[in-house]
Backbone as a printed PyTorch tensor [residue, N CA C, xyz], in Angstrom:
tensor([[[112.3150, 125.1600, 110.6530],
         [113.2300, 124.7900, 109.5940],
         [112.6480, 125.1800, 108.2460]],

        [[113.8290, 125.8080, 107.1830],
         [113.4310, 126.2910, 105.9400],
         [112.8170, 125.1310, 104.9690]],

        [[112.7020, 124.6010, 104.3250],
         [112.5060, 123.7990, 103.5070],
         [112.8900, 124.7200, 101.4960]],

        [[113.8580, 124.0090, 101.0720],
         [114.2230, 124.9020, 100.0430],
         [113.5160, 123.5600,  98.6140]],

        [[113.4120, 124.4060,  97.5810],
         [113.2960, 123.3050,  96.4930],
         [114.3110, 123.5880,  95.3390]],

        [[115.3510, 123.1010,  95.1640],
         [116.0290, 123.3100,  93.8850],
         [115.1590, 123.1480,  92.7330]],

        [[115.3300, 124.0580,  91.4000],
         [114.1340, 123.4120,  90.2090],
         [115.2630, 123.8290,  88.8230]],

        [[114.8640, 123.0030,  88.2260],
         [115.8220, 123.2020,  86.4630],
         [114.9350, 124.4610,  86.0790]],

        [[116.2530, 125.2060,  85.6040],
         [115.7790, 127.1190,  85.4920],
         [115.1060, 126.9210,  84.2160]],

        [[115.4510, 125.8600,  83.3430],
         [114.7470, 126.0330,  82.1390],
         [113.6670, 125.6350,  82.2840]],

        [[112.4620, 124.7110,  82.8750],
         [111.5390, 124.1350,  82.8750],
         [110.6880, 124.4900,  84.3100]],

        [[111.1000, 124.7130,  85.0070],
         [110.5230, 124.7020,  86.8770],
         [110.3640, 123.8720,  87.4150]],

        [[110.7190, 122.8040,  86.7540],
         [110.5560, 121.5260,  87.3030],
         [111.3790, 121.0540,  88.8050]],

        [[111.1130, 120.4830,  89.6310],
         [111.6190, 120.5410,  91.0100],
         [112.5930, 119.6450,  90.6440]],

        [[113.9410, 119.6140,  91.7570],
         [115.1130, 118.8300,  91.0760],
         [115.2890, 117.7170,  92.2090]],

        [[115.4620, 118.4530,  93.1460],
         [115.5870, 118.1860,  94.8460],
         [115.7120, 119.5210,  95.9750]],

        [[115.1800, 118.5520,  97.1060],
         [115.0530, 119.7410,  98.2060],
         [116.3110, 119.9960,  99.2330]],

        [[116.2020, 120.8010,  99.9350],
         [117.1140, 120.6450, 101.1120],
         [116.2300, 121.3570, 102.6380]],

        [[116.4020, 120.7840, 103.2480],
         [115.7570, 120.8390, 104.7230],
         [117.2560, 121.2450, 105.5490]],

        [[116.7720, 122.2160, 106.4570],
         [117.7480, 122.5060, 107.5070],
         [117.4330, 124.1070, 108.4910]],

        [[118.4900, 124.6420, 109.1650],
         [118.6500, 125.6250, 109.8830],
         [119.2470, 126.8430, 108.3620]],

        [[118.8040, 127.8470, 108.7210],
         [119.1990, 128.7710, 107.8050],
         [120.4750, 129.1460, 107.4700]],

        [[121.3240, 129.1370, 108.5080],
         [122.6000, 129.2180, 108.3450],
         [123.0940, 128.7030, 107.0590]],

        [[122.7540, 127.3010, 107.1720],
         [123.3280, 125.9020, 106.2180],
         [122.5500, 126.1440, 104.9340]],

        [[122.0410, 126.7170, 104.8180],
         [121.0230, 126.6910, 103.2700],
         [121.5740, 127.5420, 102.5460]],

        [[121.7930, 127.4410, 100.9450],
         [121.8440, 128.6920, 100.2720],
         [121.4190, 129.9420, 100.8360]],

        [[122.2010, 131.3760, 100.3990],
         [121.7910, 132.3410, 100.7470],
         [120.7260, 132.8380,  99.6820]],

        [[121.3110, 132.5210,  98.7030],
         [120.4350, 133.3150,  97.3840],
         [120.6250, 132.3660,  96.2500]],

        [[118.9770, 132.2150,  95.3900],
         [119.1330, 131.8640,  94.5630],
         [119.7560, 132.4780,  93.0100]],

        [[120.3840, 131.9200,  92.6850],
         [121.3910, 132.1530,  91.1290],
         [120.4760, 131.5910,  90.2140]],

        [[121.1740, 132.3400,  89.1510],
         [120.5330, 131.7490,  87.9570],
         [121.1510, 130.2890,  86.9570]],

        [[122.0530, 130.0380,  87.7940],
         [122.7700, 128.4170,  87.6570],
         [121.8390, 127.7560,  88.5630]],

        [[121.3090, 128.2040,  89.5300],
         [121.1550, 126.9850,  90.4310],
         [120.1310, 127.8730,  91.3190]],

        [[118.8010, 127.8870,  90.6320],
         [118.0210, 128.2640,  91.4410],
         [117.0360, 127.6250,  92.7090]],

        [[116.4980, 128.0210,  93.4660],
         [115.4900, 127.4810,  94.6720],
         [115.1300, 128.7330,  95.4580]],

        [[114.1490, 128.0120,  95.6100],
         [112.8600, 128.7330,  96.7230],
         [112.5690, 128.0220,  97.5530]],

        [[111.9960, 129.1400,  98.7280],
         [111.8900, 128.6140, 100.2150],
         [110.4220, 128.2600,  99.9140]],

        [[110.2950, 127.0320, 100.2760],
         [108.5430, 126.8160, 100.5350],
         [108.2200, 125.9290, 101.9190]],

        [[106.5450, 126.0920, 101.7940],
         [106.1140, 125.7150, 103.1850],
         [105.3080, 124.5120, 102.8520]],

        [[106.0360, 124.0540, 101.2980],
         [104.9550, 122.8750, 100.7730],
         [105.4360, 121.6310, 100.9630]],

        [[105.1090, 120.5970, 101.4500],
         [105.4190, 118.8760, 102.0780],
         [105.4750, 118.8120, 100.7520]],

        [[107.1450, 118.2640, 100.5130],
         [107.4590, 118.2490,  99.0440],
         [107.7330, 116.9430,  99.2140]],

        [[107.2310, 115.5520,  98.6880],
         [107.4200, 114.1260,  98.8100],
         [108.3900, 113.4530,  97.6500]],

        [[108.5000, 114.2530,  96.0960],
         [108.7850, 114.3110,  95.0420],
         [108.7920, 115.5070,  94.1920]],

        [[109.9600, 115.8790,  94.5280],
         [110.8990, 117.7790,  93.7020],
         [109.7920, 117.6420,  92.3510]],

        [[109.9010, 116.2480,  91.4380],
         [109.3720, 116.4430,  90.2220],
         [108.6480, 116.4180,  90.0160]],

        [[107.3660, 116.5460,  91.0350],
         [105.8850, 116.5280,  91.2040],
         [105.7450, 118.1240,  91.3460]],

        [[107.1180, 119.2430,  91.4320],
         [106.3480, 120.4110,  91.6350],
         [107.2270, 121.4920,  90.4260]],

        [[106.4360, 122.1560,  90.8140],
         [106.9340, 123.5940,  89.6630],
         [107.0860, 124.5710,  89.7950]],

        [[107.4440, 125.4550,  89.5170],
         [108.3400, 127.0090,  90.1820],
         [107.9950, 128.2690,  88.8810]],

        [[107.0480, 128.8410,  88.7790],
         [106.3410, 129.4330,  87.9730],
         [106.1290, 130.9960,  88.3770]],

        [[106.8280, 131.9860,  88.2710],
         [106.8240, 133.6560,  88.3580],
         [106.3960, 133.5090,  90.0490]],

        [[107.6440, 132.8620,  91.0290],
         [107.7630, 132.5610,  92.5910],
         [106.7600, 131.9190,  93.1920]],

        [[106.2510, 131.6590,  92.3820],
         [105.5750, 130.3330,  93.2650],
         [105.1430, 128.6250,  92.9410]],

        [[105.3180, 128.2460,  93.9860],
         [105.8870, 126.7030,  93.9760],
         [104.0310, 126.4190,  94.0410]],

        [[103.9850, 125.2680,  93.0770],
         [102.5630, 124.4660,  92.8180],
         [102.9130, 122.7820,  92.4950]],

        [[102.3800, 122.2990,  92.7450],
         [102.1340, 121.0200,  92.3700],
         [101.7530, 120.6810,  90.7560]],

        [[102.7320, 119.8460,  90.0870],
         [102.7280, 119.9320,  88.2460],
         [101.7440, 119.0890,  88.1310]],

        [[101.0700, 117.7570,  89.3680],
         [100.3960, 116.3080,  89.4000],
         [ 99.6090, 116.7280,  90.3100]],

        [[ 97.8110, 116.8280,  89.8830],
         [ 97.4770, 116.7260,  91.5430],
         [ 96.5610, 115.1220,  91.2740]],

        [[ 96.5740, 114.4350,  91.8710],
         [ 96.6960, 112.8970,  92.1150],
         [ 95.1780, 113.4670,  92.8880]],

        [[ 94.3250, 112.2120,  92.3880],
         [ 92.9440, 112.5390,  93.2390],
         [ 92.8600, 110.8590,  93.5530]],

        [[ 91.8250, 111.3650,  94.3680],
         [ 91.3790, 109.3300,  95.6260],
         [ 90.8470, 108.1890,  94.3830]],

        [[ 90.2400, 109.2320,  93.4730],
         [ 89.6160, 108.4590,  92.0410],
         [ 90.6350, 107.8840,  91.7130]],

        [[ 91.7750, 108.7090,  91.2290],
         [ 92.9890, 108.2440,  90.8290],
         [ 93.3580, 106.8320,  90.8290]],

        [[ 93.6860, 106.9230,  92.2400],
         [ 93.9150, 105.8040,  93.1160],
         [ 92.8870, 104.6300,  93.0480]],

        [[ 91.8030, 104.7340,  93.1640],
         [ 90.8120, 103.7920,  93.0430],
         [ 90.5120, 103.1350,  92.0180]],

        [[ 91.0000, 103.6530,  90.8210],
         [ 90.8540, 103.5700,  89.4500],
         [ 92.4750, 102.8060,  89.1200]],

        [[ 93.5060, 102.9720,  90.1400],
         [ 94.7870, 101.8190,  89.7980],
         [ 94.3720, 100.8540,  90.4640]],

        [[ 93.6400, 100.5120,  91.6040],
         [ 93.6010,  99.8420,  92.8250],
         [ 92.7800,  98.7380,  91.8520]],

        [[ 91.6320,  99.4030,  91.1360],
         [ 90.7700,  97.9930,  90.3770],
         [ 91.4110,  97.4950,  89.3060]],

        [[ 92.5630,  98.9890,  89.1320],
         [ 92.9090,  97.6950,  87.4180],
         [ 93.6570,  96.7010,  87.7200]],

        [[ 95.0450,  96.8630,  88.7780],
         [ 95.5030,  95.9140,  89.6070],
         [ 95.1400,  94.8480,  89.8620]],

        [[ 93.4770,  94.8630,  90.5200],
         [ 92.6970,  93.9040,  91.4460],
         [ 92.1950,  93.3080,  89.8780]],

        [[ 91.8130,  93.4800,  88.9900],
         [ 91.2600,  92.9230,  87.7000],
         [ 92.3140,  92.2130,  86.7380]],

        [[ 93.8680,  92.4530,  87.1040],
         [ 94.8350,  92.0120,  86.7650],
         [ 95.1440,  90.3040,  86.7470]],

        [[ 94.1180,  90.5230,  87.8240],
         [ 94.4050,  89.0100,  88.6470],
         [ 95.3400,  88.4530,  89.5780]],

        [[ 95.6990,  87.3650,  90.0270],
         [ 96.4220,  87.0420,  91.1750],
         [ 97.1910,  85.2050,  90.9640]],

        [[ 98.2280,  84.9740,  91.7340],
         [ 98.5290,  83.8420,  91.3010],
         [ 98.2950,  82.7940,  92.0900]],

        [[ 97.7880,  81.5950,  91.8270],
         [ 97.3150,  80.8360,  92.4910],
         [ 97.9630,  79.1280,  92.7610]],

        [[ 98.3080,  78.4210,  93.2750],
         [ 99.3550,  77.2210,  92.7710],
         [100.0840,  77.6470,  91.8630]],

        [[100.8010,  78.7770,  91.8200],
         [101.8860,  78.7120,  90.6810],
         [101.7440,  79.3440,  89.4700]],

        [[100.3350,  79.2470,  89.2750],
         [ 99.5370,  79.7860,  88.0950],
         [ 98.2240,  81.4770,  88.1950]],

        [[ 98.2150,  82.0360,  86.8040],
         [ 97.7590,  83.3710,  87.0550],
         [ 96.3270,  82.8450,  87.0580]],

        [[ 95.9180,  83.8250,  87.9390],
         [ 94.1780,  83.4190,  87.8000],
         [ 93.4040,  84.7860,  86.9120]],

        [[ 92.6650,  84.7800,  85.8740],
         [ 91.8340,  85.5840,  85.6680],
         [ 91.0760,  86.3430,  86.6080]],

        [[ 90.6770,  87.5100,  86.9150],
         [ 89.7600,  88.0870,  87.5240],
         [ 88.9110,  89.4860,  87.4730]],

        [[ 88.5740,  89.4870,  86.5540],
         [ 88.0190,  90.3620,  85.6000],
         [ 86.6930,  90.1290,  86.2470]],

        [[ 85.2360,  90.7240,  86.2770],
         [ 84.2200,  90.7600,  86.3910],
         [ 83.5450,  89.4250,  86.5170]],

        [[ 83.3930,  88.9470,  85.4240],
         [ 82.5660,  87.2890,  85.4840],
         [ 83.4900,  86.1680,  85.9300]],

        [[ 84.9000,  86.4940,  85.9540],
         [ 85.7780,  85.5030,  86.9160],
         [ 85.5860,  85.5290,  88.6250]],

        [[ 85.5020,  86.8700,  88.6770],
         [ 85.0480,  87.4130,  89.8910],
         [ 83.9810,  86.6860,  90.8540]],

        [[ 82.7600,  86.4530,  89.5370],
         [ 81.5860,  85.6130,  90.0540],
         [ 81.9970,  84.3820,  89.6120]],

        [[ 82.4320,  83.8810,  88.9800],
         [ 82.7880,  82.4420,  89.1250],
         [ 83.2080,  82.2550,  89.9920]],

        [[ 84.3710,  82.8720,  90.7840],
         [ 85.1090,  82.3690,  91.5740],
         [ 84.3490,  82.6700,  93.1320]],

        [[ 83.5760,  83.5320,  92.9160],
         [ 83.1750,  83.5200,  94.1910],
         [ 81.8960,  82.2890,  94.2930]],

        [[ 81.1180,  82.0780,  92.9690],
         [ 80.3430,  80.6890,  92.9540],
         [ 80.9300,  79.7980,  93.2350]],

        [[ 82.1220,  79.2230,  92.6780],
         [ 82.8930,  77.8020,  93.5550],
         [ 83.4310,  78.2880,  94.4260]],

        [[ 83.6850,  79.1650,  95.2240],
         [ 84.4820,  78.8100,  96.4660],
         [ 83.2160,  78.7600,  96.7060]],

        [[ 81.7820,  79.4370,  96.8620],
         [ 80.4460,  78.8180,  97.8270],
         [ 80.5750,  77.1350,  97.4850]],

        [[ 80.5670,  76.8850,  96.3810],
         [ 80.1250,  75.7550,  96.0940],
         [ 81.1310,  74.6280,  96.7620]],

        [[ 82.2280,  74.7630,  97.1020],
         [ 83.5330,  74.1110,  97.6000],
         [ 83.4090,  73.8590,  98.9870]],

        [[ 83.3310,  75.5400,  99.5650],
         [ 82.5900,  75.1110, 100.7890],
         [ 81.5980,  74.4410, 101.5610]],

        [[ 80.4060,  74.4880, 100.3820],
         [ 79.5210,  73.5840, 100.8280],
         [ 79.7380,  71.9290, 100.7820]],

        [[ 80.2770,  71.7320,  99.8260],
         [ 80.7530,  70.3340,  99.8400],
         [ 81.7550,  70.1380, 100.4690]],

        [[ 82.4610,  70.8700, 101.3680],
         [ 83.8750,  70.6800, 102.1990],
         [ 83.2740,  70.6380, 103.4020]],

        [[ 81.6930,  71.2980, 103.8260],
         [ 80.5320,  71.2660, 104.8440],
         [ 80.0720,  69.9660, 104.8300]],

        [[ 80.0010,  69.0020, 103.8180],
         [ 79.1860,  67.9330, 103.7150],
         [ 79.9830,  66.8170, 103.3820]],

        [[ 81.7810,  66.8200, 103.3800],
         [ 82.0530,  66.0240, 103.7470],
         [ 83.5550,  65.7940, 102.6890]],

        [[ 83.4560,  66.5470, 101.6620],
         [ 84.1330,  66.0780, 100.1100],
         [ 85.9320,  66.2490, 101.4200]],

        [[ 86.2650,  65.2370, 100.2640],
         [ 87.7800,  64.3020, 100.6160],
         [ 88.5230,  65.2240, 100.0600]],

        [[ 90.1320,  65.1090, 100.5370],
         [ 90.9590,  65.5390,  99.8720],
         [ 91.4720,  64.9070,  98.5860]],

        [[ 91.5740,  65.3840,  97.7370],
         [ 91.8980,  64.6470,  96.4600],
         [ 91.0420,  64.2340,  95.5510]],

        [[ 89.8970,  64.5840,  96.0750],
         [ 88.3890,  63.9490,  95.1730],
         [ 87.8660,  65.6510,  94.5430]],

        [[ 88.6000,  65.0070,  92.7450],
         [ 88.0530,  65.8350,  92.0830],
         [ 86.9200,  65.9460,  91.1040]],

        [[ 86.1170,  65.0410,  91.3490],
         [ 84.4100,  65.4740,  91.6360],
         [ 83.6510,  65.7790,  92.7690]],

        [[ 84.4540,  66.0730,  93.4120],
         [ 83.5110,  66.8320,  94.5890],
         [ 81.6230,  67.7270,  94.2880]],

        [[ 82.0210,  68.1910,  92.9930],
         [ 81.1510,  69.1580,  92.4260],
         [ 79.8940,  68.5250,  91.9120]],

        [[ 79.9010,  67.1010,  92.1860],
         [ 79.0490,  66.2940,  91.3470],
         [ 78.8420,  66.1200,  89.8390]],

        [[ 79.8020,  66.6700,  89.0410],
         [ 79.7940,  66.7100,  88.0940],
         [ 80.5350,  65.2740,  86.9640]],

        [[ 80.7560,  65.2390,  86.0700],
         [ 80.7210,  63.7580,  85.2370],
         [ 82.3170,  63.9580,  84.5510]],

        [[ 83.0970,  65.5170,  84.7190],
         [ 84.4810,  65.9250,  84.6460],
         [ 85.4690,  65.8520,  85.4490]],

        [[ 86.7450,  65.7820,  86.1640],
         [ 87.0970,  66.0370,  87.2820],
         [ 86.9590,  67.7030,  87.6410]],

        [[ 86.9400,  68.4280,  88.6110],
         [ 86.6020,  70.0090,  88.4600],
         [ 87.7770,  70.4540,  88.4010]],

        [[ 87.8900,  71.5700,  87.2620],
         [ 89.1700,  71.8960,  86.9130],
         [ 88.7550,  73.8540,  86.6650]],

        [[ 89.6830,  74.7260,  86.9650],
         [ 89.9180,  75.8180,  86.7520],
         [ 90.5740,  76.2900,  85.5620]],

        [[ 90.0740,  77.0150,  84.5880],
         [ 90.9210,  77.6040,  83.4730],
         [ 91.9470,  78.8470,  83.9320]],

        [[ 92.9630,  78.7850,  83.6090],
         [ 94.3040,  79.8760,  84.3060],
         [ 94.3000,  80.7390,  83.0370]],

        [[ 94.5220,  81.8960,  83.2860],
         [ 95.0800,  82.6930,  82.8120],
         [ 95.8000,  82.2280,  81.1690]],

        [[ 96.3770,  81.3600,  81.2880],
         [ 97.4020,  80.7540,  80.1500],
         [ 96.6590,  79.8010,  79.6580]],

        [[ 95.3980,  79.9130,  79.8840],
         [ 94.4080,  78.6340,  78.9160],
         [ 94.6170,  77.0730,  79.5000]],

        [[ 95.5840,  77.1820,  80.7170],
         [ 95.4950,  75.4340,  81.1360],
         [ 94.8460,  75.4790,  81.8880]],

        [[ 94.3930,  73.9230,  82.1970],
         [ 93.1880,  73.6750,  82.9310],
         [ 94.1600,  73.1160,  84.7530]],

        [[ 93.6130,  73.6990,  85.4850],
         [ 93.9820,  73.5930,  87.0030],
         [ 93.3440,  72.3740,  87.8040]],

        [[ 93.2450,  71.5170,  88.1210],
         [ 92.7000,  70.5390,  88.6180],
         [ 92.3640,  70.7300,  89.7900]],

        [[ 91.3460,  71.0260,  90.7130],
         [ 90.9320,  71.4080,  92.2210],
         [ 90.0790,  70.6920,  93.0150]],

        [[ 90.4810,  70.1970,  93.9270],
         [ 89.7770,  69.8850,  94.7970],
         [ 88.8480,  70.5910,  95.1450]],

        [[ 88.1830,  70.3020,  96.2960],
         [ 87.0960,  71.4740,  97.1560],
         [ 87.7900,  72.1750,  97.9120]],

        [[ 88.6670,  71.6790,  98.6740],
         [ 89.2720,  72.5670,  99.7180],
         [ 90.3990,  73.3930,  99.1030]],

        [[ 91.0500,  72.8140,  97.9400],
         [ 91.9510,  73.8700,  97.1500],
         [ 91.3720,  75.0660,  95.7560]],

        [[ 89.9770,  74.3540,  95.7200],
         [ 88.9300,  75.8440,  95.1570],
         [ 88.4990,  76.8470,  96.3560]],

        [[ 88.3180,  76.2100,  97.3050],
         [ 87.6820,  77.1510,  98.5620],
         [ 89.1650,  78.3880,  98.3060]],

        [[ 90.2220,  77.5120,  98.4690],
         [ 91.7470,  78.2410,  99.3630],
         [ 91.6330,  79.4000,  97.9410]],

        [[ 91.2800,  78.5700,  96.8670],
         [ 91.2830,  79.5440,  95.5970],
         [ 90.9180,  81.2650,  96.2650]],

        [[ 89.5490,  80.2800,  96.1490],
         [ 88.1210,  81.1580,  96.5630],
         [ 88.8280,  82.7520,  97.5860]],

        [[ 89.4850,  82.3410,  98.3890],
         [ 89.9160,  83.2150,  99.3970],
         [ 91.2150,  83.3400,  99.2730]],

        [[ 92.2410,  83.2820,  98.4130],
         [ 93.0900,  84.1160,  97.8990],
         [ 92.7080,  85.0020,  96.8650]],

        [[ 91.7330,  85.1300,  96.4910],
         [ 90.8940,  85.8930,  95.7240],
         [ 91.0110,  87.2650,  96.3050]],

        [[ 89.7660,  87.0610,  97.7560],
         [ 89.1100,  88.0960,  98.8130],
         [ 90.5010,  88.2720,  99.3660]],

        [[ 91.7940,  87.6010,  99.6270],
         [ 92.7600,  88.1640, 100.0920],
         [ 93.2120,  88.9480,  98.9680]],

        [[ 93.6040,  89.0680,  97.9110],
         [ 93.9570,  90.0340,  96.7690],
         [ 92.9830,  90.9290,  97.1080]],

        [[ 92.0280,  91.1240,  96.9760],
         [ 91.0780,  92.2530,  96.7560],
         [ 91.6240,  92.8600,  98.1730]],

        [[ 91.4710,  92.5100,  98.9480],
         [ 91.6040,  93.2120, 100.4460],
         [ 92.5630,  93.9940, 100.0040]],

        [[ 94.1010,  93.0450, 100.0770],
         [ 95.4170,  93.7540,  99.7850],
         [ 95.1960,  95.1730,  99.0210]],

        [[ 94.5800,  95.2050,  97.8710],
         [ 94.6380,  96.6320,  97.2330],
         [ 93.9890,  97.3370,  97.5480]],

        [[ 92.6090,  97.1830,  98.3700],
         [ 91.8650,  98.0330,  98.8040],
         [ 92.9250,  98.7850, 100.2500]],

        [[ 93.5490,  97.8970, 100.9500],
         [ 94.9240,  98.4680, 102.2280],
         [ 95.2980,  99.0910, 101.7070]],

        [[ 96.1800,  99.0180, 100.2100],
         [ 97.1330,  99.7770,  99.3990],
         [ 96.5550, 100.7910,  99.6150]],

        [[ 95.3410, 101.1720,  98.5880],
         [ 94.4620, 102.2970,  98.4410],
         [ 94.5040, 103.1830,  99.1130]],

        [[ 94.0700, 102.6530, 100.3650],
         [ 93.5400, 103.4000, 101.1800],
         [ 94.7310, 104.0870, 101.9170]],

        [[ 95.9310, 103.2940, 101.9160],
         [ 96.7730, 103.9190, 103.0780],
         [ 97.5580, 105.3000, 101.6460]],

        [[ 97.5240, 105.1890, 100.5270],
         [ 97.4980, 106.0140,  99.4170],
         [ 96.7090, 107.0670, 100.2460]],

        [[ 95.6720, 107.0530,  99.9660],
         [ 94.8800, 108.1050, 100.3230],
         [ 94.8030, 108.8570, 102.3390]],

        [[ 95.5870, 108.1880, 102.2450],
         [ 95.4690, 108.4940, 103.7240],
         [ 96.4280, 109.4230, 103.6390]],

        [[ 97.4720, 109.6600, 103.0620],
         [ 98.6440, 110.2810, 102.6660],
         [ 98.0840, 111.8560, 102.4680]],

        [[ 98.8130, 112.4540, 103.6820],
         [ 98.3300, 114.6520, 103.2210],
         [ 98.6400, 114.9350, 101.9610]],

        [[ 99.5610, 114.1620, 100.9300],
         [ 99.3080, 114.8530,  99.5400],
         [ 99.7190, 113.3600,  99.3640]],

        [[ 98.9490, 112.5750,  98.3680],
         [ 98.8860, 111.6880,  97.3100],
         [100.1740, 111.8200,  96.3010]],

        [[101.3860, 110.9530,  96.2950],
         [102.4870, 110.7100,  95.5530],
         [102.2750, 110.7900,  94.2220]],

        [[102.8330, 111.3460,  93.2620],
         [102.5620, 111.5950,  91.9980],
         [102.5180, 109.7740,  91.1600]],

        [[103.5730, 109.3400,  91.9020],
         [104.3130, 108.2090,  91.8360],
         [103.3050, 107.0160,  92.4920]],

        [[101.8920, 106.8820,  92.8600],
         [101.2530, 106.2220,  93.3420],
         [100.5330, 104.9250,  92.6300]],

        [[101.1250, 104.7330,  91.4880],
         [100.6960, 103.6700,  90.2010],
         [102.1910, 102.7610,  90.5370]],

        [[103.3700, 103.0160,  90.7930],
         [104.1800, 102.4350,  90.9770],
         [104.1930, 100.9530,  91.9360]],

        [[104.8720, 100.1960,  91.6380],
         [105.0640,  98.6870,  91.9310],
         [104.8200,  98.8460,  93.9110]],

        [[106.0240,  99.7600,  94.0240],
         [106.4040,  99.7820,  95.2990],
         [105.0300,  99.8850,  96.5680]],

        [[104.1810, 100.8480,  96.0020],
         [102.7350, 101.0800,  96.8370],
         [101.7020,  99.7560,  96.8410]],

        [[102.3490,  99.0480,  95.8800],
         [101.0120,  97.9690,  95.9390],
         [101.4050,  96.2880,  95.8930]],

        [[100.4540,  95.6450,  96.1150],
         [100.8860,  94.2060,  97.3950],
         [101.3590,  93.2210,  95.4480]]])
């Protein structure tokens, strides 16, 4: 099967494709309505370009790329009871210090609803995103703790199944690719 790419004559920009038996395809391209036959896995017409007959890619999308949306995403933060959690670098280690610390006292016995678990002389509370303070138990800092490592996972899946892809979507920053 041919694979054709329609492209705007003024720019080369790809418009849309058509896939089929030759019969059914344009015979010839016009200068209203040009296309070329290519042998290129076209995922997005406007990711390619049509330049003195030959079809190239206008975006080439690298794994960096990707890895480099995947952390800003993951640094974006995540929502937690309702509320956004910071997770930027030193939230990162905070949060991975109380969920240890949650767990260990959820190891040694701390109650539900007991918010000094932490031994501390405050009840233990989380700062959100929006500057309010979160009130947590041990076992609902732990759950914190590991909706955390579940966010991180999620974008690293994203990522990766990104990159797993024979050509990387120009369109790979978009909502739709990621959790």
């Amino acid at each position: 099967m041919k694979q054709i790419l329609f492209y705007d004559p003024a720019t080369g920009r790809g418009i849309s494709t058509a896939k089929g038996q030759a019969a059914y395809l344009p015979a010839a391209s016009t200068p209203e309505n040009p296309h070329i036959e290519t042998s290129e896995v076209i995922d997005n017409p406007a990711d390619w370009i049509v330049a003195n007959g030959v079809v190239s890619r206008a975006v080439v999308v690298t794994k960096q790329m990707v890895d480099a949306e995947r952390d800003r995403r993951i640094a974006a933060g995540f929502v937690f009871d309702g509320k956004m959690i910071d997770f930027d670098a030193v939230s990162k280690e905070n949060i991975t210090g109380a969920g240890a610390m949650a767990g260990t006292a959820l190891a040694m016995g701390a109650v539900a609803g007991d918010l000094y678990w932490h031994g501390g002389p405050e009840p233990f509370s989380w700062i959100t995103a929006d500057n309010t303070k979160l009130e947590l138990d041990a076992a609902s800092m732990f759950s914190m703790s590991k909706t955390a490592g579940n966010h991180v996972t999620a974008h690293f899946m994203a990522g990766r199944a990104l990159k797993d892809l024979p050509v990387i979507t120009s369109t790979y920053a978009d909502d739709e690719y990621w959790p």
